[in-house]
C-alpha positions in Angstrom: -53.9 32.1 -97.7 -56.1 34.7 -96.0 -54.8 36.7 -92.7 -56.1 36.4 -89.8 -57.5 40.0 -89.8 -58.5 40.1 -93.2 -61.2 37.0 -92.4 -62.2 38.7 -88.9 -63.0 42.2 -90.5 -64.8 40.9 -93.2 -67.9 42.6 -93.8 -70.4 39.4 -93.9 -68.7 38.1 -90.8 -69.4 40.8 -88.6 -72.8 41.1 -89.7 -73.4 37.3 -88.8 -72.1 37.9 -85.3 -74.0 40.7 -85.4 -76.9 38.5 -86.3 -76.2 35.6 -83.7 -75.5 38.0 -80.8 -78.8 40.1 -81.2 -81.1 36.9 -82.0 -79.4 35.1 -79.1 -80.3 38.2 -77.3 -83.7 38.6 -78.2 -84.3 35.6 -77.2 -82.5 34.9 -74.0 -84.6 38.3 -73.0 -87.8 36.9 -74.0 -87.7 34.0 -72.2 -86.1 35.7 -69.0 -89.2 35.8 -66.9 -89.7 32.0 -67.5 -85.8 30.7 -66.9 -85.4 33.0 -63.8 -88.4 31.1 -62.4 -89.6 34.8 -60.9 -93.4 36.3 -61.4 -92.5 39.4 -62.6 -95.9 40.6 -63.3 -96.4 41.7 -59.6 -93.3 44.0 -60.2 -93.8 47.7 -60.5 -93.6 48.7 -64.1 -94.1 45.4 -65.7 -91.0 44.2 -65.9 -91.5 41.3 -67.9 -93.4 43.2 -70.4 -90.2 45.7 -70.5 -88.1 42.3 -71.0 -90.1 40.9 -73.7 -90.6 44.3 -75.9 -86.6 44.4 -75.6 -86.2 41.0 -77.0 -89.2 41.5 -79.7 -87.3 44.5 -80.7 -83.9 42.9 -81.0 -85.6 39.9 -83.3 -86.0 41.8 -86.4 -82.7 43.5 -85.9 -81.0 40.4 -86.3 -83.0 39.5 -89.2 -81.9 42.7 -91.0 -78.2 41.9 -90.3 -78.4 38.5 -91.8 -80.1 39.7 -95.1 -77.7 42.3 -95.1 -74.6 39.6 -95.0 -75.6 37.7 -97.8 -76.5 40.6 -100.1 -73.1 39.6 -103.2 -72.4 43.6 -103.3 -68.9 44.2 -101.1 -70.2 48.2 -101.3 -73.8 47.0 -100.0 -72.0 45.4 -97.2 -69.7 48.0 -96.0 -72.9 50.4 -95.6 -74.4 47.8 -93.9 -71.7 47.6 -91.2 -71.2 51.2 -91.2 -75.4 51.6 -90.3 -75.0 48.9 -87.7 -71.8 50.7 -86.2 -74.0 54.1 -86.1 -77.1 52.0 -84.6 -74.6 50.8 -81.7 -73.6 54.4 -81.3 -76.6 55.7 -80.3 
């Protein structure tokens, strides 16, 4: 039977939270002008364009980390979590 921690810091596991948690990002800030009910293009800046190029951006992220969990190399994986752990750093 597996530890805890050895099922937690598994490679493919982080990278599907990874995956959920930016795609459930993308999209909650995508649809933020709509379920805050505010018009936000008579804010300065455009807002809600700001809003939605955030959560466009964060979309394809979360596609990368899900091809990158389900790549069958352990070595491939590591890397992958190592990039995403230098993309959160900057």
């Amino acid at each position: 039977m597996k530890k805890a921690n050895e099922f937690l810091l598994n490679p493919k596991w982080v990278l599907i939270g990874d995956a959920v948690l930016f795609g459930v990002a993308g999209i909650l800030l995508i649809a933020a002008p709509y379920l805050i009910g505010v018009d936000l293009p008579e804010r300065p800046f455009g807002l809600a364009a700001v809003l939605r190029v955030l959560g466009a951006a964060l979309l394809p992220v979360s596609g990368a980390a899900l091809v990158l969990a389900y790549q069958p190399d352990r070595t491939t994986l590591e890397q992958g979590v190592a990039m995403f752990t230098v993309a959160h750093g900057l």
